[in-house]
C-alpha positions as a Markdown table, in Angstrom:
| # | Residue | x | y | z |
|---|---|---|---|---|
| 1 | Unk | 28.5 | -54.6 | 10.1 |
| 2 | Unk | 30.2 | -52.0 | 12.2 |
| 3 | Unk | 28.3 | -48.6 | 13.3 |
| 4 | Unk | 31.4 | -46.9 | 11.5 |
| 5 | Unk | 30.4 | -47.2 | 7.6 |
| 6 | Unk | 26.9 | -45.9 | 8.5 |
| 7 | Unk | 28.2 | -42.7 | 10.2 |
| 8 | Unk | 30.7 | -42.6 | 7.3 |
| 9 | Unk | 27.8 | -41.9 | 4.6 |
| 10 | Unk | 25.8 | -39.2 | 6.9 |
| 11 | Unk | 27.3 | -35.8 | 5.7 |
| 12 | Unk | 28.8 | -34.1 | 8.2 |
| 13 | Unk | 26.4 | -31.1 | 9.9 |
| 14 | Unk | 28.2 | -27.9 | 10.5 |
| 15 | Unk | 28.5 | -26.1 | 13.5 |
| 16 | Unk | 26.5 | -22.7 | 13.9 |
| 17 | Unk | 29.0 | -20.0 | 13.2 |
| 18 | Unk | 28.9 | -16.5 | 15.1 |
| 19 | Unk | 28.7 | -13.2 | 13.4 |
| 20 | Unk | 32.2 | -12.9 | 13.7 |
| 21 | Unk | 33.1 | -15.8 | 11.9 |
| 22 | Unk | 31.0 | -15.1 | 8.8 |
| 23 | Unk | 32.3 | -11.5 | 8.6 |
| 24 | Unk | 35.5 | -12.7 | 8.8 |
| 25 | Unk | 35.0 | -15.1 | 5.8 |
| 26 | Unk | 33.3 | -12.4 | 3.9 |
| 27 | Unk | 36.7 | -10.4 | 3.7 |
| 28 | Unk | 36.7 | -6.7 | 4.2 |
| 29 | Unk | 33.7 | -4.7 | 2.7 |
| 30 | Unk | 35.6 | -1.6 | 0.3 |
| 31 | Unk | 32.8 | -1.2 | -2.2 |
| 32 | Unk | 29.7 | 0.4 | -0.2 |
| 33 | Unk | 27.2 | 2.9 | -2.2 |
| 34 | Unk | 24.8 | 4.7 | -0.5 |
| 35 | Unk | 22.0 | 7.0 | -1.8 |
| 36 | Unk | 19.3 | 8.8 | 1.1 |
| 37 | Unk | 16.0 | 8.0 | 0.3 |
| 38 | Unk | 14.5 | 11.3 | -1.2 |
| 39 | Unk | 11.1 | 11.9 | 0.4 |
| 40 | Unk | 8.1 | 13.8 | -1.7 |
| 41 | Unk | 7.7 | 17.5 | -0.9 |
| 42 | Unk | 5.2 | 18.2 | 2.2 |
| 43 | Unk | 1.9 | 19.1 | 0.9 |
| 44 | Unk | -1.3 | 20.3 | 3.1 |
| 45 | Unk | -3.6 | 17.0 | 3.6 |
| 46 | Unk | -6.8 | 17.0 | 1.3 |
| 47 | Unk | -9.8 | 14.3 | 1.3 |
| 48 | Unk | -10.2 | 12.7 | -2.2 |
| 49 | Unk | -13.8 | 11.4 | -2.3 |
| 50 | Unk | -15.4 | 10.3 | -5.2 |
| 51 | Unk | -17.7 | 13.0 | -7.5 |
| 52 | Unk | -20.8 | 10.8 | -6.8 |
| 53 | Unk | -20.4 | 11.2 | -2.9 |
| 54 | Unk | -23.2 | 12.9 | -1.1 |
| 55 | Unk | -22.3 | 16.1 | 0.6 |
| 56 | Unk | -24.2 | 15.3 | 3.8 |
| 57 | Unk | -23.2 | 12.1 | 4.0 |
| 58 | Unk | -24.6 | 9.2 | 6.7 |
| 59 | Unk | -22.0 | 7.1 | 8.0 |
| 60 | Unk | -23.2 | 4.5 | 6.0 |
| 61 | Unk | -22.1 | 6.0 | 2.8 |
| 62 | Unk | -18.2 | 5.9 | 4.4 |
| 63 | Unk | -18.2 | 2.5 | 5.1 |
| 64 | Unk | -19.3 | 1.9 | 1.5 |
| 65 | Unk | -16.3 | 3.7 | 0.2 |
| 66 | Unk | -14.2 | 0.8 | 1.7 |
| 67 | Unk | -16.6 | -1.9 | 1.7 |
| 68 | Unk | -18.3 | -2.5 | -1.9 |
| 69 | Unk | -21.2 | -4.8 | -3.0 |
| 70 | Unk | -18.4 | -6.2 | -4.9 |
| 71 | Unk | -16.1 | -6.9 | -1.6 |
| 72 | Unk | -19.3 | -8.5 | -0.3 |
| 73 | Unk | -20.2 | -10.4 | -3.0 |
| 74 | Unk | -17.0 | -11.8 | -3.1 |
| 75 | Unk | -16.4 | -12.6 | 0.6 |
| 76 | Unk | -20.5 | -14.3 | 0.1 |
| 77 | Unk | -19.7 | -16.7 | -2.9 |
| 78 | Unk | -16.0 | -17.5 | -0.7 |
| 79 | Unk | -18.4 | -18.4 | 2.0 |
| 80 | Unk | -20.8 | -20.4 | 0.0 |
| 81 | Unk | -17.9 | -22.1 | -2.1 |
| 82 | Unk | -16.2 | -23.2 | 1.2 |
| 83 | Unk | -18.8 | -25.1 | 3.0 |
| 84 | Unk | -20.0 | -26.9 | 0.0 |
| 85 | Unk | -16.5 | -28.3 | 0.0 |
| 86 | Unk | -17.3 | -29.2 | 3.9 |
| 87 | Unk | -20.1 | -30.5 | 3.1 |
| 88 | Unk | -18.4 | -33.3 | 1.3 |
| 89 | Unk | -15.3 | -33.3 | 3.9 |
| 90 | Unk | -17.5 | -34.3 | 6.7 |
| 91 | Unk | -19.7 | -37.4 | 7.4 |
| 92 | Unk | -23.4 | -36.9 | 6.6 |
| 93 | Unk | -24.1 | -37.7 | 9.9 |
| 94 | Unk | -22.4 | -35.2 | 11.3 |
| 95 | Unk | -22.7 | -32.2 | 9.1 |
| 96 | Unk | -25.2 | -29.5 | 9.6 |
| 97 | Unk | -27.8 | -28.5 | 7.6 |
| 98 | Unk | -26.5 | -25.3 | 5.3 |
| 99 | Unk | -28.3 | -22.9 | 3.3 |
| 100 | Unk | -26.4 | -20.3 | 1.2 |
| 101 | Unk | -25.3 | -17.1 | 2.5 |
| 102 | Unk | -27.0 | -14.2 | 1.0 |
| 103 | Unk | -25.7 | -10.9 | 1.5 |
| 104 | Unk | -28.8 | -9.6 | 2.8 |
| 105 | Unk | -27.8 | -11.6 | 5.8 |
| 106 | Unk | -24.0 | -10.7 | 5.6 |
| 107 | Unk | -24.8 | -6.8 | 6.2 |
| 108 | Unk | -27.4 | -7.7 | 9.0 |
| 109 | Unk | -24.2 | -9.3 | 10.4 |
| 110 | Unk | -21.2 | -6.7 | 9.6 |
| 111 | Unk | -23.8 | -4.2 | 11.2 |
| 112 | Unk | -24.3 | -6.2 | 14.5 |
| 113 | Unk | -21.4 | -6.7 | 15.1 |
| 114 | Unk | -20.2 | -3.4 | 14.2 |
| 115 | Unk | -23.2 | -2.3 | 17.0 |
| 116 | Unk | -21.9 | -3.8 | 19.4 |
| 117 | Unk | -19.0 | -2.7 | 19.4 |
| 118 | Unk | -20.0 | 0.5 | 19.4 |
| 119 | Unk | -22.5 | 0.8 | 22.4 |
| 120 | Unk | -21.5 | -0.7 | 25.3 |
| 121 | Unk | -23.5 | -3.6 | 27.0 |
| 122 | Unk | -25.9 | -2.7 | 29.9 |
């Protein structure tokens, strides 16, 4: 067999047209509609905190407003789920010993890190 009937069933690849060449197979363009994006009216800024929040807050009681018991009980079972599915990826020889991840543990964490990047190092 010739090289000829094999080339003959490969589709042929197009060439990479320019800009120009797609516009001009699109035809002209007549029917354009625009509408301006219609912003809301200016208003003063305002703080919307929940009615339970303390009026003297601690700092603490902001970073609960974006970080629940819920978000960290979710991102603790994640944890959990995802290493026992390790556990059974890697050889028993070479896996490490793993205890579950309680959130206890998971704050002492958020706040070191969080302290550290707050104070600088000596």
């Amino acid at each position: 067999m010739d090289g000829s009937s094999s080339s003959s069933t490969q589709p042929k690849r197009q060439k990479d047209l320019s800009l120009e060449d797609i516009l001009r197979r699109l035809g002209p363009i007549t029917d354009v509609s625009y509408e301006p994006f219609k912003c809301e009216p200016e208003q003063p800024a305002q703080v919307l905190l929940p009615l339970s929040f303390p009026r003297n807050a601690h700092p603490f009681d902001y970073f609960s407003l974006f970080f629940t018991p819920d978000l960290f009980q979710t991102i603790i079972t994640n944890t959990n789920r995802y290493t026992s599915l390790q556990q059974f990826r890697v050889a028993q020889e070479r896996a490490r010993e793993w205890t579950n991840l309680l959130v206890k543990e998971f704050y002492i964490f958020i706040r070191s890190i969080i302290y550290i990047s707050v104070h600088d190092a000596l």
